[in-house]
Steps between C-alpha positions, in 0.01 A plus 500: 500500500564858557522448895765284485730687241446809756615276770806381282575867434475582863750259618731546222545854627535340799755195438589397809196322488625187366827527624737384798359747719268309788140548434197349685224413316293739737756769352423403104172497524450906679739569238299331208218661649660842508627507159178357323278759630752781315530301221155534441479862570795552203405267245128729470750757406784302339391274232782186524476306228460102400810542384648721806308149680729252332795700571439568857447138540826382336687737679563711188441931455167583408475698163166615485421907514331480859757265668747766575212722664352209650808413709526855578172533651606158707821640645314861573211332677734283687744786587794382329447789234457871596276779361870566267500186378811404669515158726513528816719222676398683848122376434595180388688416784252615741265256329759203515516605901118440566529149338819382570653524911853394386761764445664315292246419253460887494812563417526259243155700348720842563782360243265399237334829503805664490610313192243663308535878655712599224077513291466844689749718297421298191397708213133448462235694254208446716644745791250429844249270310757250602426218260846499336701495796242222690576296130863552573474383875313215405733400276802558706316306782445197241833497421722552831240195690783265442785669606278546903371129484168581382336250288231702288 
């Protein structure tokens, strides 16, 4: 049960998953792949809840104590968050490159991030843990989907 919720929370970070964007199945599954094995790595350290489960799965913000940190540790291990705890739409796109050849899918990736820049110089009480400002992406991420034609 816990594999797949890290494997929701994985390509909820990474929406485009499920979107518009052109995807072989070839593509999804290295992804899937990619994503579970870090899942697995932060969840030893990250307790998500049943709870933090149910919301993941319904598209909803976790609440539990550990989610925060939990996405956190996804988005550092994937790049996407730096040893400041600030995302880092460089990394992200670099990622989106080894997946997708299209530059316009890229771009479309670029946008999205950049919706959700503004989490950087957001005040956060956690400083370089990062597990404020990873909530906040997350959340920004859930919410601006729509507005790129990404169906989360």
């Amino acid at each position: 049960m816990y594999r797949s919720t890290i494997l929701f929370c994985c390509l909820c970070l990474f929406n485009f998953m499920h979107s518009t964007i052109a995807i072989t199945d070839e593509q999804r599954a290295q992804i899937h792949q990619h994503f579970e094995m870090i899942g697995i790595e932060c969840i030893k350290d990250h307790t998500v809840t049943e709870d933090d489960i149910t919301n993941l799965r319904t598209r909803k913000l976790p609440s539990g104590a550990g989610a925060p940190c939990f996405l956190a540790c996804m988005m550092r291990k994937i790049g996407v968050l730096d040893d400041q705890g600030l995302m880092q739409k460089e990394n992200a796109l670099e990622l989106a490159r080894k997946v997708f050849e299209d530059e316009e899918e890229v771009q479309k990736i670029s946008d999205y991030m950049h919706s959700c820049a503004h989490v950087n110089t957001a005040s956060v009480s956690d400083g370089e843990k990062g597990c404020e400002r990873a909530f906040l992406a997350y959340k920004c991420m859930m919410e601006n989907a729509p507005q790129f034609g990404f169906d989360i």
